[in-house]
C-alpha positions in Angstrom: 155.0 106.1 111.7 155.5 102.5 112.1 151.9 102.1 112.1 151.1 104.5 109.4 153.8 102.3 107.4 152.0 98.8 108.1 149.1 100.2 107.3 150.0 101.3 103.8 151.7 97.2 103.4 148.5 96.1 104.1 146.7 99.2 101.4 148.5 97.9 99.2 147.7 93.8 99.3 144.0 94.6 99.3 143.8 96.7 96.1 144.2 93.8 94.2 141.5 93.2 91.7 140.6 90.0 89.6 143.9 90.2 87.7 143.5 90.1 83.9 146.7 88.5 82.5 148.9 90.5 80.2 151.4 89.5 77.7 152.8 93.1 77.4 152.3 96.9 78.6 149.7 98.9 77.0 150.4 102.6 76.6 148.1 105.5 76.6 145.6 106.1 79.8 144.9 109.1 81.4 147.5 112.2 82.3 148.7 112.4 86.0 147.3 115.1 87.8 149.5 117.3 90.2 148.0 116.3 93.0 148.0 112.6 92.0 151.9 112.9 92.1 152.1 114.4 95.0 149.6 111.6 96.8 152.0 108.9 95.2 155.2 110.7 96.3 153.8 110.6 99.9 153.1 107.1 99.7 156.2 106.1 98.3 158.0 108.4 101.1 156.3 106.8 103.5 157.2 103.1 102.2 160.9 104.3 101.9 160.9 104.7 105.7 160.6 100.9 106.1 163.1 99.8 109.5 164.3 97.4 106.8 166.0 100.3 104.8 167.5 102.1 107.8 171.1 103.2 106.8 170.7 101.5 103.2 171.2 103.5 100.2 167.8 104.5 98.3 167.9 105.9 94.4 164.5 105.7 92.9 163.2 107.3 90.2 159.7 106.5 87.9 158.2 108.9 85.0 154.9 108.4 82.9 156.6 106.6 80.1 154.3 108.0 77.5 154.8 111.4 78.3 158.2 111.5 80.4 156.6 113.5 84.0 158.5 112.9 86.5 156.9 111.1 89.3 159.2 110.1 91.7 163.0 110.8 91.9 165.2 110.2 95.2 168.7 109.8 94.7 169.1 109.3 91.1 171.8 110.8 89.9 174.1 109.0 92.5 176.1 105.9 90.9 174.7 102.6 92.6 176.3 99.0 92.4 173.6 97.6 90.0 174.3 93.8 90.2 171.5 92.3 87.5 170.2 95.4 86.6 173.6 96.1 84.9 172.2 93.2 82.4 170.0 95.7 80.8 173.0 97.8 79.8 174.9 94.7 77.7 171.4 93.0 76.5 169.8 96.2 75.6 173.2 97.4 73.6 173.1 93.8 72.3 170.4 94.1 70.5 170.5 97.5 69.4 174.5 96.6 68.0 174.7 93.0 67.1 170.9 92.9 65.6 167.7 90.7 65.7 169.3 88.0 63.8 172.4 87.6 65.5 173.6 84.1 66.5 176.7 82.4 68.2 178.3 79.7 66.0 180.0 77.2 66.6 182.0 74.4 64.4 183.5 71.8 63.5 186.4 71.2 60.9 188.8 69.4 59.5 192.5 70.1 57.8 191.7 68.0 54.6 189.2 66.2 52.3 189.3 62.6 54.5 190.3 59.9 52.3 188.9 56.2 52.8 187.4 57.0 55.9 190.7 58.7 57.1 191.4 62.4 57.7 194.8 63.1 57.8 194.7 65.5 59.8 193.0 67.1 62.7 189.7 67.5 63.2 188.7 71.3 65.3 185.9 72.5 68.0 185.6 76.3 67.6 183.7 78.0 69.9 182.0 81.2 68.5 180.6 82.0 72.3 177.3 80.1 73.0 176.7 79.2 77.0 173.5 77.4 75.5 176.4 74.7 73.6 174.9 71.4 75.3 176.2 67.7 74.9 173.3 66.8 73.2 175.0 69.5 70.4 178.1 67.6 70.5 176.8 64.4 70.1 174.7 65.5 66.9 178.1 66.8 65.9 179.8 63.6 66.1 177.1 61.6 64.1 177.7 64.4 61.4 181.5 63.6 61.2 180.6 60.0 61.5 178.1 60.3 58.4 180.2 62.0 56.6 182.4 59.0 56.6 185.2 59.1 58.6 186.2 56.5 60.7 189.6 57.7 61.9 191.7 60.4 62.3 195.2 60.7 62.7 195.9 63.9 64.3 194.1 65.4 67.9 190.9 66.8 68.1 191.9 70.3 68.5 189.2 72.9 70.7 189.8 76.4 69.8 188.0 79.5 71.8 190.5 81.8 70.2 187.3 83.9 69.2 187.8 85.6 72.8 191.0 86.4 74.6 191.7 84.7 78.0 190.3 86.9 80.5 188.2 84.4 81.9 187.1 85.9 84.8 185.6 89.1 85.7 187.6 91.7 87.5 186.0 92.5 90.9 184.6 89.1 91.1 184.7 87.7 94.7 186.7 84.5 94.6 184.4 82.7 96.7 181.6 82.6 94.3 183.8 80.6 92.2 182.8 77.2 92.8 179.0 78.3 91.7 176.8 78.1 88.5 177.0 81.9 89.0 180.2 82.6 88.5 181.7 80.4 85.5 185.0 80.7 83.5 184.3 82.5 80.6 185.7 81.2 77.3 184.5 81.6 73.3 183.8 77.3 74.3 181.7 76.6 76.5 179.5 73.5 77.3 175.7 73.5 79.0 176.5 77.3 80.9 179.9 75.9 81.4 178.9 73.7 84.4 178.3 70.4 84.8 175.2 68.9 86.7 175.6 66.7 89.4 173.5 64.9 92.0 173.7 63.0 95.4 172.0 60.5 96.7 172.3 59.1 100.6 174.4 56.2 101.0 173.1 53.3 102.9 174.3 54.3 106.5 174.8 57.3 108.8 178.6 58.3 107.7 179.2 56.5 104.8 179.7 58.1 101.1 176.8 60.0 99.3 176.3 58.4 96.0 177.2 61.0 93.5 176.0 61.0 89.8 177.6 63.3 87.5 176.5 64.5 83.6 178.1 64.9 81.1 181.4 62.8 82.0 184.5 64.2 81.3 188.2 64.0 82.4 188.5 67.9 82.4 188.2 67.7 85.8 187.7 65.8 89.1 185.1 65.1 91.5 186.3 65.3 94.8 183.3 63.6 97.1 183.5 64.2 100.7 180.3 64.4 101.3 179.2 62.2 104.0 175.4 60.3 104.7 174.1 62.7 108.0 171.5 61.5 110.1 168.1 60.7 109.2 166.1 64.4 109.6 170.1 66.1 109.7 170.1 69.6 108.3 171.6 69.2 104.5 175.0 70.7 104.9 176.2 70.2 101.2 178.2 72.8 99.1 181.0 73.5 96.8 184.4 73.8 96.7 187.4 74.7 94.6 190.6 74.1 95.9 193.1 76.7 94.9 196.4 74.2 95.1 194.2 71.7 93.1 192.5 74.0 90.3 190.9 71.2 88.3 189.2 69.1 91.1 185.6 70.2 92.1 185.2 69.3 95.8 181.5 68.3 96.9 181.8 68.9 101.0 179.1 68.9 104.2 176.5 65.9 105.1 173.3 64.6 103.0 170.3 63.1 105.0 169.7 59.9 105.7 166.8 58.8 103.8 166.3 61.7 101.5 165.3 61.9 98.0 167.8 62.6 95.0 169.2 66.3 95.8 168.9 69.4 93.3 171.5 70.0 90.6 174.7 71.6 92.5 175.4 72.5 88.9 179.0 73.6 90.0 181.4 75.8 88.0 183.8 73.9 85.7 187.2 75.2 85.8 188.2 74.8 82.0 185.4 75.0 79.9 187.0 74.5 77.1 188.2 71.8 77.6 185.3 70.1 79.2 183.5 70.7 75.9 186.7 69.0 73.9 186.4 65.9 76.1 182.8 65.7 75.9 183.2 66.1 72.1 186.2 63.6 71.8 183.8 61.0 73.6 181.1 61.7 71.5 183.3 60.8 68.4 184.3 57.2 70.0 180.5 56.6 70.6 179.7 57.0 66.7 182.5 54.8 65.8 185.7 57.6 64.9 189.0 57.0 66.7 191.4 60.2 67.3 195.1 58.9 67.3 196.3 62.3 68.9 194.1 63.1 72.0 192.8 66.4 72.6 194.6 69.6 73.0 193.7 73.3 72.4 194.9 75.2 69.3 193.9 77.4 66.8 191.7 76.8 63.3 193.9 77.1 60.3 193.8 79.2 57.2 191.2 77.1 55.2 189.7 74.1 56.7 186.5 72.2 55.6 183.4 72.8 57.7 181.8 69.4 58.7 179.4 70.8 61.2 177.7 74.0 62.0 175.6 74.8 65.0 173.6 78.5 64.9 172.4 79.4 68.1 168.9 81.1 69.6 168.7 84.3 67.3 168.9 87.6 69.9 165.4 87.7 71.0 165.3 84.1 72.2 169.2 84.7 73.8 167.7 87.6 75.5 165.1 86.7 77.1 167.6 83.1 78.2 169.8 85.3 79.8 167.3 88.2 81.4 164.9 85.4 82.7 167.3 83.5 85.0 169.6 86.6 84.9 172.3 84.0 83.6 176.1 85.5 84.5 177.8 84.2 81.8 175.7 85.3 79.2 176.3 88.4 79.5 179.9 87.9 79.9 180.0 86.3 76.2 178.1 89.7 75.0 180.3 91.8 76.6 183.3 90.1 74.4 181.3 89.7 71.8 180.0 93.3 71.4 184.2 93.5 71.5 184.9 91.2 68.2 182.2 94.2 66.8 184.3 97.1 67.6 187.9 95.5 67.2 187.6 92.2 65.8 188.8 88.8 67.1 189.8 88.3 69.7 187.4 89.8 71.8 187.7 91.5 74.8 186.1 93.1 77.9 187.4 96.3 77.4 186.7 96.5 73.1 183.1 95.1 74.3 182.9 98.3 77.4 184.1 100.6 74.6 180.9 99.4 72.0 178.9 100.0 75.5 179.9 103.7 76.2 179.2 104.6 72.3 175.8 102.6 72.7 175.1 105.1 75.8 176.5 108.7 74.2 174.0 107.4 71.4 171.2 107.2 73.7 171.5 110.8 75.5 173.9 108.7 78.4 177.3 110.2 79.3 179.0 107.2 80.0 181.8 109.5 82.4 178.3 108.3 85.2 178.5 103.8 84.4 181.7 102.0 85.5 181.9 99.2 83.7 183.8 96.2 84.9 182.0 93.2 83.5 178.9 92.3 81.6 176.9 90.4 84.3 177.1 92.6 87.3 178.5 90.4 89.5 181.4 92.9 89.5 181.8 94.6 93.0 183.4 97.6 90.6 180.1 98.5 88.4 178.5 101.5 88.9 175.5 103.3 87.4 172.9 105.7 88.1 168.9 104.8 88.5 168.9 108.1 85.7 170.8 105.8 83.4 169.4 102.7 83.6 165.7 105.1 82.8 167.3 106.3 80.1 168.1 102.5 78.5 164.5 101.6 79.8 163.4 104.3 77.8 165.5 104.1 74.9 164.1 100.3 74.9 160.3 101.5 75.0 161.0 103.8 71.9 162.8 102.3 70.3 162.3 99.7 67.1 162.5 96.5 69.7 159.9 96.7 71.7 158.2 93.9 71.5 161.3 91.8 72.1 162.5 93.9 75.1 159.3 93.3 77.1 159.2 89.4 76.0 162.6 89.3 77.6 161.6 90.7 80.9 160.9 88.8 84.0 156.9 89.1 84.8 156.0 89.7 88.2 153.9 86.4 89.4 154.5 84.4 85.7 157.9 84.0 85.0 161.6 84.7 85.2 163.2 86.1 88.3 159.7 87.8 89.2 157.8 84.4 89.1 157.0 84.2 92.7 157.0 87.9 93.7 154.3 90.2 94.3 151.8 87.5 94.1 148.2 88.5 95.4 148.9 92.4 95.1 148.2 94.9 92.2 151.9 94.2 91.0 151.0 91.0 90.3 151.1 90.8 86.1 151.8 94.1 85.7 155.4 94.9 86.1 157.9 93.7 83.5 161.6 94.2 85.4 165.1 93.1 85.6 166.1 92.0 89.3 169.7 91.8 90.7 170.8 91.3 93.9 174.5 90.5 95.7 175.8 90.6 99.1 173.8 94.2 100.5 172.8 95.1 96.9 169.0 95.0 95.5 167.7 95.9 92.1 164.7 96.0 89.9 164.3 98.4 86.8 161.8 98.1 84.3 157.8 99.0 83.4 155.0 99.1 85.4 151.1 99.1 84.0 149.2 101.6 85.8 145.2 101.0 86.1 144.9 104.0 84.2 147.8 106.2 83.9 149.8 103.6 81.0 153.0 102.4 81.6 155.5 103.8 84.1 158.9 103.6 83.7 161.3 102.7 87.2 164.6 101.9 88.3 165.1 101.1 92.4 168.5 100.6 93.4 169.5 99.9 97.1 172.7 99.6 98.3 174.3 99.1 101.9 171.4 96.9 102.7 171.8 94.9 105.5 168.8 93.1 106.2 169.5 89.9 104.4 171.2 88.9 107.7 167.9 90.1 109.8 165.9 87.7 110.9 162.6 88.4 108.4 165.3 90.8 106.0 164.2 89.4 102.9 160.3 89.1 103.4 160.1 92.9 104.9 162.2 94.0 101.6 160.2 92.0 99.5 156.4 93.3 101.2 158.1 97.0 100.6 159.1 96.8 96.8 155.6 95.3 96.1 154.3 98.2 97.8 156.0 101.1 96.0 154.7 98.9 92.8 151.3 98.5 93.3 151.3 101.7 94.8 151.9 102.7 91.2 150.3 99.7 89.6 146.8 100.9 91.2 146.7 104.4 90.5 
């Protein structure tokens, strides 16, 4: 069986043909024959029995999307831990709820007409919910304010992310993602994915100080470096830490090479993004020349203010395909609560947004007794769907009015998103548009596959329980059997 099984790996990279790039599916092709299924269900059998999946569990299920025949089904009515692929659920009801022309906004306000320069007053930063908020934003903010003639002002600048309540993190989140891009406070405020990029450099000697840069500066927080220089060829031992009896201080820990170049982002988690955003704002103001006599604290907008500035967003197809692409956490947080200021007003909520979500699903032919919801990114360890379901939104995505958008949004196997660098070299290559997800012993993909004559193809593979991530070669032998099962399909 073992060999049977490599042999079919191996099938499946040489059936690659000179790929012809594609921007998007195309439907039609030829019907599947009986005994076309039944070949494909032997080969996907056959890939499911990969050592790599012993004691995992498997729910797969594919159909001609055009016509709806079943091809494949194993498992799929049993409720799964999506991670990622629970993304498809909030973007897809996103866009079917909130509309094509939806946009975050975000503002900034003042109590009064300012007079000589002077606005007696405060001046406000509300948040209307947009992760993409950067300090580039803020600064054309402050030259607005500043053009518009003020010079000082005599109250506080005042941030206000009273457009969401303050759940701010996910239930069944595992504290020790935390620290991580990944896992950010969620707030109606944020600032540049509410993170803040930082970068190390070696000091000059083994043991001394990295040199750390951070961007944007703020005093919403503090950067703890004890990160020390490590030998010249050392393993880089760097990470992240937050310490719980310190909860604004960001703690850079572990040992940086001797001699190496400028490290990656760490991009860590900021613990108040609101106020980061504030700070960075409030700096921005001195910069273009107005003084704040008050300092900066959080309140709320009053009844009628005077709009200085006002910063739209990316309109919903361009915020989809920002959050499906790099599967970007925090996104779908903020359309969870969102989706909840549609059903119940401000402020919103987790729960108001789930609610919007299980109508969205009854709407679609889902009964949403089969989807714990949780959160809006999947990080949850409490989420739960069915490979059924997620079809079903697949589906109700290919039929529906937003096609185009939907597929432009998708991760493409070898070009871009999450699927950049998979399935390279093998008929999946270009031709399977799909959301990833993956946490500890959880893998994912859902989405479309082109055929070479059959159409599209419609899939969802879950697998949960998986514990070859800590296998030496885990990753690589889960990777060489997913692109099987897709070109499998992908060449027929």
């Amino acid at each position: 069986m073992v060999r049977k099984l490599i042999a079919l790996l191996a099938c499946a990279s040489l059936l690659a043909a000179t790929p012809v790039r594609m921007s998007r599916p195309v439907p039609g092709g030829s019907f599947w024959t009986a005994s076309q299924i039944a070949n494909l269900h032997r080969t996907i059998d056959a890939l499911l029995r990969a050592p790599t999946l012993r004691g995992a569990q498997v729910g797969f299920i594919a159909i001609d999307t055009q016509r709806g025949t079943l091809l494949y089904s194993r498992n799929a009515d049993q409720e799964f831990m999506p991670a990622s692929n629970f993304k498809l659920l909030v973007g897809s009801a996103a866009l079917a709820r909130l509309g094509v022309n939806f946009a975050y906004i975000t503002t900034v306000l003042v109590d009064t007409p300012p007079e000589d320069g002077v606005e007696h007053g405060n001046i406000y930063l509300r948040g209307g919910g947009d992760a993409l908020l950067s300090a580039a934003d803020l600064n054309a903010a402050a030259a607005t304010v500043a053009a518009a003639g003020i010079k000082r002002v005599t109250g506080s600048v005042i941030t206000d992310a009273s457009h969401f309540d303050n759940q701010r993190l996910g239930y069944g989140w595992s504290w020790d993602d935390l620290p991580y891009y990944y896992a950010p406070v969620v707030t109606a405020l944020e600032l540049d994915d509410g993170t803040v990029h930082v970068h190390v450099r070696p000091g000059a000697g083994v043991g001394d100080p990295v040199d750390v840069s951070v961007a944007p500066r703020s005093n919403a927080f503090t950067i703890d470096n004890q990160i020390t220089t490590g030998a010249r060829g050392s393993k880089d031992t760097t990470d992240i830490a937050r310490p719980w009896d310190q909860p604004r201080t960001i703690a850079l820990i572990g040992s940086y090479p001797l001699g190496a170049r400028r490290s990656g982002d760490f991009r860590p988690s900021v613990p108040d993004p609101e106020s980061y955003a504030g700070d960075v704002f409030a700096r921005a103001l001195v910069a273009h020349g107005v003084s704040v006599a008050g300092g900066l604290k959080s309140g709320h907008v009053p009844l009628h203010p005077i709009t200085i500035w006002s910063h739209d967003s990316l309109l919903m197809p361009a915020l989809l395909a920002r959050f499906w692409y790099p599967s970007d956490n925090l996104m779908g947080e903020l359309l969870l609560k969102e989706l909840g200021v549609l059903g119940a007003g401000e402020p919103g909520t987790d729960d108001h947004g789930a609610a919007v979500e299980r109508e969205f699903l009854r709407s679609i032919g889902i009964n949403p007794n089969t989807v714990t919801i949780a959160d809006g990114s999947g990080l949850s360890q409490y989420d739960r769907i069915t490979p059924r379901d997620l079809l079903k939104i697949l589906t109700y995505d290919w039929k529906g009015p937003h096609r185009a958008i939907v597929i432009d949004a998708l991760p493409l196997a070898g070009v871009r998103g999450t699927l950049r660098h998979q399935f390279i070299g093998t008929p999946a290559e270009d031709r399977v548009w799909a959301k990833t997800g993956s946490i500890s012993h959880v893998r994912t993909i859902s989405g479309f596959v082109q055929t070479r004559s059959h159409g599209v193809v419609t899939f969802s593979l879950l697998i949960n329980q998986w514990m070859g991530a800590g296998q030496p070669g885990g990753i690589k032998a889960l990777a060489r059997v997913r692109g099987a099962i897709l070109s499998a399909i992908a060449s027929r």
